[in-house]
Backbone as a printed PyTorch tensor [residue, N CA C, xyz], in Angstrom:
tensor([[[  0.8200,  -1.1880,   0.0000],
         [  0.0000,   0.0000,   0.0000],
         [  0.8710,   1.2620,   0.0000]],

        [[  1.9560,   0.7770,   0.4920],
         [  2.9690,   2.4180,   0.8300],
         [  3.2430,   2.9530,  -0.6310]],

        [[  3.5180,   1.7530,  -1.7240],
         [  4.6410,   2.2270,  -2.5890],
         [  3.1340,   2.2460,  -3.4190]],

        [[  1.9350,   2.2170,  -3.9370],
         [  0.7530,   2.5630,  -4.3180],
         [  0.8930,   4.1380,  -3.9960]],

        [[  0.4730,   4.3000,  -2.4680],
         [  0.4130,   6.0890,  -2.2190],
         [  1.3060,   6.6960,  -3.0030]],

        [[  2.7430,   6.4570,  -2.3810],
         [  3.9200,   7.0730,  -2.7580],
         [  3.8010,   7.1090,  -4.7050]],

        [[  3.6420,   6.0980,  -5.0660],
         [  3.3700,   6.3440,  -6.6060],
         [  2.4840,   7.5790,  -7.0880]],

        [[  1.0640,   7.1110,  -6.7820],
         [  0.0000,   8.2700,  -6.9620],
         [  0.5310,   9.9010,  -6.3450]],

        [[  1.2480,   9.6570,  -5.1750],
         [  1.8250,  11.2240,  -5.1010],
         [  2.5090,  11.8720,  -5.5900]],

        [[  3.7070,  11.0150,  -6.1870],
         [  4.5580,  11.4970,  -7.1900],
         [  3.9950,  11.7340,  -8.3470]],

        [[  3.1420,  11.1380,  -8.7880],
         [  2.2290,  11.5670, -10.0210],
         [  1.3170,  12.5900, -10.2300]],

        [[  1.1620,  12.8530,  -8.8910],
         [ -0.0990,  13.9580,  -9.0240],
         [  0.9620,  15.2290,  -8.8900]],

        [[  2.0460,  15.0370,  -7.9790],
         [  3.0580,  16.3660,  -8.2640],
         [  3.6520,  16.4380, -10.0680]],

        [[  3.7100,  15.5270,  -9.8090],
         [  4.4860,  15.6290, -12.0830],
         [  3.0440,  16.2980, -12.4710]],

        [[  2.2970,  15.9220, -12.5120],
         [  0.8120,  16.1950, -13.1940],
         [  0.8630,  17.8990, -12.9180]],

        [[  0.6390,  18.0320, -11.7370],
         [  0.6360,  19.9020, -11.2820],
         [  1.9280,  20.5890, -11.6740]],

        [[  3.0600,  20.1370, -11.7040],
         [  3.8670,  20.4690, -12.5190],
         [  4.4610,  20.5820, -13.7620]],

        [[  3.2070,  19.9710, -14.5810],
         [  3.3220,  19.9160, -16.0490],
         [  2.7350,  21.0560, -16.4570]],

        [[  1.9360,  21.3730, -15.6980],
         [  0.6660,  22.6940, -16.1100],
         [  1.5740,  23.8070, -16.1350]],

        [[  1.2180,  25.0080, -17.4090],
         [  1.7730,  26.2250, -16.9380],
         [  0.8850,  26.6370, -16.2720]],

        [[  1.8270,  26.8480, -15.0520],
         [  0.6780,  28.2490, -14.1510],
         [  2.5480,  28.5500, -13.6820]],

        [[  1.9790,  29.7790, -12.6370],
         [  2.4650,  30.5150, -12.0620],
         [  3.2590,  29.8050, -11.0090]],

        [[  4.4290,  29.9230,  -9.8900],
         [  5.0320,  28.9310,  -9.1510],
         [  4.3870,  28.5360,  -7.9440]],

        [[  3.5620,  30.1500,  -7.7570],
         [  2.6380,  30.2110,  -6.1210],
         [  1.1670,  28.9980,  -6.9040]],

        [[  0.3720,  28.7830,  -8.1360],
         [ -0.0130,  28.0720,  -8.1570],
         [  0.0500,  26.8980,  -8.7420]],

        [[  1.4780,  26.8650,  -8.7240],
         [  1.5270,  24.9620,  -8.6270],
         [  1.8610,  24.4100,  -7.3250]],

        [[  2.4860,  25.5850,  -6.3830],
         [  3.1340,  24.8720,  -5.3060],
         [  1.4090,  24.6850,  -4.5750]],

        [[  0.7700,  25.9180,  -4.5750],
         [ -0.7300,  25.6700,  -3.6540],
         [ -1.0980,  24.0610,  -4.1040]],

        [[ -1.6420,  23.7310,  -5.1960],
         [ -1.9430,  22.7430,  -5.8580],
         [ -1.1130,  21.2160,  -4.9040]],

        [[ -0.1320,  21.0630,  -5.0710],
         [  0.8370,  20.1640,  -4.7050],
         [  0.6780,  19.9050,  -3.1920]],

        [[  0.4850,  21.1260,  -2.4490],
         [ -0.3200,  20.6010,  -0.6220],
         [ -1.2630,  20.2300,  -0.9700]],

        [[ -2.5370,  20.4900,  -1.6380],
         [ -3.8080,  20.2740,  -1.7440],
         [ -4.1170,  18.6190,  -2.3970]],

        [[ -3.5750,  18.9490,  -3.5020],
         [ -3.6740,  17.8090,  -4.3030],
         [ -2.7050,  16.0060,  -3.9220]],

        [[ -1.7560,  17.0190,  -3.5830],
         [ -1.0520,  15.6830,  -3.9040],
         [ -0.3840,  15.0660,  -2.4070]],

        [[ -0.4220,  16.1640,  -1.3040],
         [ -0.4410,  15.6220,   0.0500],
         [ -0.9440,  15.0750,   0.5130]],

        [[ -2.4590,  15.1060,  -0.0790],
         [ -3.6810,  14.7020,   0.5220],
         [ -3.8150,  13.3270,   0.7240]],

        [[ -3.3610,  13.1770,  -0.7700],
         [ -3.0070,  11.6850,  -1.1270],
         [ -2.6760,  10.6890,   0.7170]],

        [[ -1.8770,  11.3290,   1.1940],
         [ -1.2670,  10.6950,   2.5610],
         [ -2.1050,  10.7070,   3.8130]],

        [[ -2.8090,  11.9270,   3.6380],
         [ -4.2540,  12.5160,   4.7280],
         [ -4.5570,  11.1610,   5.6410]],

        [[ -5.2930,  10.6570,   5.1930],
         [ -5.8190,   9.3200,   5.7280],
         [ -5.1780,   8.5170,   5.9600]],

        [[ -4.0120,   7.8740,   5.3360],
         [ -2.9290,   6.8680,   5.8280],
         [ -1.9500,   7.1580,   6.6250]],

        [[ -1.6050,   8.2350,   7.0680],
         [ -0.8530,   8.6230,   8.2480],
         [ -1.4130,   7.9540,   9.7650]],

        [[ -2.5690,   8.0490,  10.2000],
         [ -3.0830,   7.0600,  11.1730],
         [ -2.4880,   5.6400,  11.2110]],

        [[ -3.3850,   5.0840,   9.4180],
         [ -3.1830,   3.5460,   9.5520],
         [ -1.7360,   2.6030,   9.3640]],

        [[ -0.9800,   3.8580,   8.2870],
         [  0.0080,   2.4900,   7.5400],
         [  0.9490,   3.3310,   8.7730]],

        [[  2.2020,   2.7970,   8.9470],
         [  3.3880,   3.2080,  10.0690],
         [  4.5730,   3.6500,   8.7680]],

        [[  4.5840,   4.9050,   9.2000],
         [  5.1990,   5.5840,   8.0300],
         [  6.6730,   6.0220,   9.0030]],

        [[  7.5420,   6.3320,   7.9090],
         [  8.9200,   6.1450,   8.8620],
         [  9.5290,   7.7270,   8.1350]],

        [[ 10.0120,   8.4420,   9.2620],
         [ 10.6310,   9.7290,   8.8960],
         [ 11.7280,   9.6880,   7.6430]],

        [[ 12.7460,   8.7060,   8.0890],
         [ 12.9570,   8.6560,   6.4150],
         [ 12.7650,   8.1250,   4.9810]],

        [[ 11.3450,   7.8770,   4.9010],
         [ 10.4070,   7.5450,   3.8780],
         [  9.8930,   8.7740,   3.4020]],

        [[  9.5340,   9.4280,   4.4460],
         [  8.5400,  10.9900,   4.2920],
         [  9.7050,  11.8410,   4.0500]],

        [[ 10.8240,  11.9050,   4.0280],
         [ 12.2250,  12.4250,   3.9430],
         [ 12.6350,  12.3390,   2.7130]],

        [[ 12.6810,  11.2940,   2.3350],
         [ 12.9260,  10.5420,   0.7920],
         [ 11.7760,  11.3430,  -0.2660]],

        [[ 10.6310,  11.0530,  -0.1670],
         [  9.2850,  11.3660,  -0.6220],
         [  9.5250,  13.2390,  -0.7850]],

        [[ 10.2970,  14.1430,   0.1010],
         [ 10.3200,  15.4220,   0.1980],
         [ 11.5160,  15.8910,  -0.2670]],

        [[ 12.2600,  15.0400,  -0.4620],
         [ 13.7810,  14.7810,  -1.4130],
         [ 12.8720,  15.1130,  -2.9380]],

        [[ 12.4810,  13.8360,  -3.0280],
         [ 12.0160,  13.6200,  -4.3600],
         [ 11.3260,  14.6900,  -5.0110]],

        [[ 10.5810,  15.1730,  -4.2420],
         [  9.4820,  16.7520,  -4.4260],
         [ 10.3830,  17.5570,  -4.6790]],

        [[ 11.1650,  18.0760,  -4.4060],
         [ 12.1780,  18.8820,  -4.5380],
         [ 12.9640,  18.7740,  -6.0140]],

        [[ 13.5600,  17.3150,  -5.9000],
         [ 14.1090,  16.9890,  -7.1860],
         [ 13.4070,  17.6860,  -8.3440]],

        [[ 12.1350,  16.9310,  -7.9160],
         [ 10.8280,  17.1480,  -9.5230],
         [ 10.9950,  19.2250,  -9.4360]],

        [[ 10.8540,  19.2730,  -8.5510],
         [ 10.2640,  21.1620,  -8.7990],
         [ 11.9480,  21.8300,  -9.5830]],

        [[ 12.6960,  21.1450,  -8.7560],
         [ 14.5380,  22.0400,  -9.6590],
         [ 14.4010,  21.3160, -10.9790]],

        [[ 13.6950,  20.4230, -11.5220],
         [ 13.5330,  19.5800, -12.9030],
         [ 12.7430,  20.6380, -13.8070]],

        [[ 11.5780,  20.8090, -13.2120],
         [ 10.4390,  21.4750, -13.3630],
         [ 10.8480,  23.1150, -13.3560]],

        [[ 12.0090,  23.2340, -12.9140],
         [ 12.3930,  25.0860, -13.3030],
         [ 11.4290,  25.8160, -11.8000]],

        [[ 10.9560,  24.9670, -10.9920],
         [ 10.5750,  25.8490,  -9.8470],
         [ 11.0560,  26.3660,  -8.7300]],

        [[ 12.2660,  25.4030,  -8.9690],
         [ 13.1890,  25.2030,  -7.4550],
         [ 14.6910,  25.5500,  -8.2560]],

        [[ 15.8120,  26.5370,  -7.4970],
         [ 17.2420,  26.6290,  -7.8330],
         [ 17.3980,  25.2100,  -6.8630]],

        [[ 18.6300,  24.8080,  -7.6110],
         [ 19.4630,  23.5110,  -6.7970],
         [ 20.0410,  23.9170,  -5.5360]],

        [[ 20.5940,  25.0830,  -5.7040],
         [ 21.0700,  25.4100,  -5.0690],
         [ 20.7510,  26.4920,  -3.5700]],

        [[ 19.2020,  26.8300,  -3.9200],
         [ 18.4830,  27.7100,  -3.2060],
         [ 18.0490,  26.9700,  -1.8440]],

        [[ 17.9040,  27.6700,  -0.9650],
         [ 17.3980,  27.5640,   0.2380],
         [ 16.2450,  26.6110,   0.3490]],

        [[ 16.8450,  25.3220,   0.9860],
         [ 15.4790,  24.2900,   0.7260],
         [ 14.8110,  24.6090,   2.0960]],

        [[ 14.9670,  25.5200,   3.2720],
         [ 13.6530,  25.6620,   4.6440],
         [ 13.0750,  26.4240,   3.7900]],

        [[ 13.5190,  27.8130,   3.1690],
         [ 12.4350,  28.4620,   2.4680],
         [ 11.4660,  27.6660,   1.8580]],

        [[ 11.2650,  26.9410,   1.1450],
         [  9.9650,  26.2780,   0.3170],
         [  9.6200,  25.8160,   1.4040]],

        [[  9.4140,  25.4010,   2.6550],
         [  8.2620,  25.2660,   3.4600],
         [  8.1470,  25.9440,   4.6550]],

        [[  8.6380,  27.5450,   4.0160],
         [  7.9210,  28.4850,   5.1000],
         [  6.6280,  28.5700,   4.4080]],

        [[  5.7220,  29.6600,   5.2480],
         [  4.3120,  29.6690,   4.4940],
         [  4.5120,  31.3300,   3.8590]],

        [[  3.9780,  31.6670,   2.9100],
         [  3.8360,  32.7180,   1.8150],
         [  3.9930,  33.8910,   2.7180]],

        [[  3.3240,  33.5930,   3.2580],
         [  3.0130,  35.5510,   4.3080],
         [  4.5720,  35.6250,   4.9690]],

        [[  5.1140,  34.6010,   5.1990],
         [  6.2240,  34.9860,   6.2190],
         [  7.4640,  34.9210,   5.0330]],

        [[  6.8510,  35.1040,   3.6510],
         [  8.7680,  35.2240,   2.6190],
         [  8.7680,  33.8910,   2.0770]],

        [[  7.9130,  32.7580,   2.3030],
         [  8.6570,  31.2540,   1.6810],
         [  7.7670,  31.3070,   0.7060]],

        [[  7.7940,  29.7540,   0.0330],
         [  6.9970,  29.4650,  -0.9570],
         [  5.8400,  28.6110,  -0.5840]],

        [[  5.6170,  28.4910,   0.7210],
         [  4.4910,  27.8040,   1.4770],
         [  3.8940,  25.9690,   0.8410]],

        [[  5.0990,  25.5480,   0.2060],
         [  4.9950,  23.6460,  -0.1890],
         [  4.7730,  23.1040,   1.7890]],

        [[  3.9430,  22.1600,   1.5630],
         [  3.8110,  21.6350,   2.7990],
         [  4.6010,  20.3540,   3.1680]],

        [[  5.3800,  20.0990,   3.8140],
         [  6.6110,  19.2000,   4.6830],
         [  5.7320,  18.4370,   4.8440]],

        [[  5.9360,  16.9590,   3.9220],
         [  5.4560,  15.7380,   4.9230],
         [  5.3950,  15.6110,   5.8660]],

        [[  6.7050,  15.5980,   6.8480],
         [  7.0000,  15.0890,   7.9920],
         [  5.6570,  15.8270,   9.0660]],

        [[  5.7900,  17.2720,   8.4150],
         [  5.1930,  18.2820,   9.2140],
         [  3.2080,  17.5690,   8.8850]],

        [[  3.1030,  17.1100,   7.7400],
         [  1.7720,  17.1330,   7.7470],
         [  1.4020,  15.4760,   8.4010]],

        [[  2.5260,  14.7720,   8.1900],
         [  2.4440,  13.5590,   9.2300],
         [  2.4560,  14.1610,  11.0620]],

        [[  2.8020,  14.3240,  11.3700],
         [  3.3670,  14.8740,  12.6290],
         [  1.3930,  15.8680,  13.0400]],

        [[  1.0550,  16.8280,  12.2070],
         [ -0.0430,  17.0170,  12.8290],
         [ -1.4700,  16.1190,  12.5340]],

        [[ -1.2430,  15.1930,  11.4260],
         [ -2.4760,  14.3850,  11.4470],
         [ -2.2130,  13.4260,  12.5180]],

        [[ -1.4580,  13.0650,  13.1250],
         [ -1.1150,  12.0760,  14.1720],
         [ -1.8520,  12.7640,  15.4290]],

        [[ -1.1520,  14.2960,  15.4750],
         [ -1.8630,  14.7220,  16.8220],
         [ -3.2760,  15.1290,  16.6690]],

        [[ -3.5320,  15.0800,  15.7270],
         [ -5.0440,  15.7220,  15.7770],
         [ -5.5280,  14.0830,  15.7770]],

        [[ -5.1260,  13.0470,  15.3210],
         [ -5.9470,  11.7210,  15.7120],
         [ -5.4610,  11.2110,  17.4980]],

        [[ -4.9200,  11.5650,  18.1490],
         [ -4.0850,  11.0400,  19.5200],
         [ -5.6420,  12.1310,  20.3870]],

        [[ -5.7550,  13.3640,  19.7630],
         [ -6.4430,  14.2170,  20.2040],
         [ -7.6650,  13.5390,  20.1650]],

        [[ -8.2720,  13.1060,  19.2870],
         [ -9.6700,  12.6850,  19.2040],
         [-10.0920,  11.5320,  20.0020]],

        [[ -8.7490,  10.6650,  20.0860],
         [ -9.3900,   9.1840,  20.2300],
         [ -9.1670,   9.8710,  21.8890]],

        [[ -8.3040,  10.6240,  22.5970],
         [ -8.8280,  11.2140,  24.1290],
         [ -9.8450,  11.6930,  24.3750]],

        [[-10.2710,  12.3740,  23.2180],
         [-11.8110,  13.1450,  23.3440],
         [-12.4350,  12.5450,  23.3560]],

        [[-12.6000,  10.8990,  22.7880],
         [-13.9210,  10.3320,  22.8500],
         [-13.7020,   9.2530,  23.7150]],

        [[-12.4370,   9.2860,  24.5470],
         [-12.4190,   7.9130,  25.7880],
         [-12.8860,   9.1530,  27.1040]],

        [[-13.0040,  10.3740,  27.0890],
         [-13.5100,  11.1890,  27.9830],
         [-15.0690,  11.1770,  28.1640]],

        [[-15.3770,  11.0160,  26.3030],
         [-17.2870,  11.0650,  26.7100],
         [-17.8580,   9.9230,  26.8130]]])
């Protein structure tokens, strides 16, 4: 199932990166679209930091391929968020890390009621 997700995500980033648009909307696109992909399996499958590491390697690769990313440019910038100067791409690790707590959160909320 891992290397299924991981496929379909890499595809849906090539896909948003084939399109001409603008860089602010392919990167929006690429949290939306192609993170999402992971949304739900972060709970179930046991995902390992350097998988989601690898996977944000790879994102990177595709965007300096893709003319969105310098090789050489500041890789924290692409996942600051827009208002604060970055290019606001969303960090696996980071979107693993809060779907975990927002599920740790719920399943307390409902052993309380």
């Amino acid at each position: 199932m891992k290397e299924k997700l991981k496929k379909e995500y890499l595809r849906r980033v090539r896909l948003v990166l084939g399109i001409e648009l603008s860089a602010k909307n392919k990167i929006q696109p690429i949290g939306s679209l192609a993170v999402s992909v992971f949304g739900h399996s972060f709970g179930i499958i046991n995902w390992h930091q350097e998988e989601l590491q690898n996977l944000d390697r790879k994102t990177r690769k595709l965007l300096t391929i893709h003319g969105q990313h310098h090789q050489k440019a500041d890789v924290d910038r692409l996942y600051v968020p827009r208002k604060q100067g970055g290019r606001g791409l969303m960090q696996l690790e980071a979107a693993h890390a809060v779907e975990i707590t927002k599920l740790v959160e719920y399943v307390d909320r409902r052993k309380t009621h």
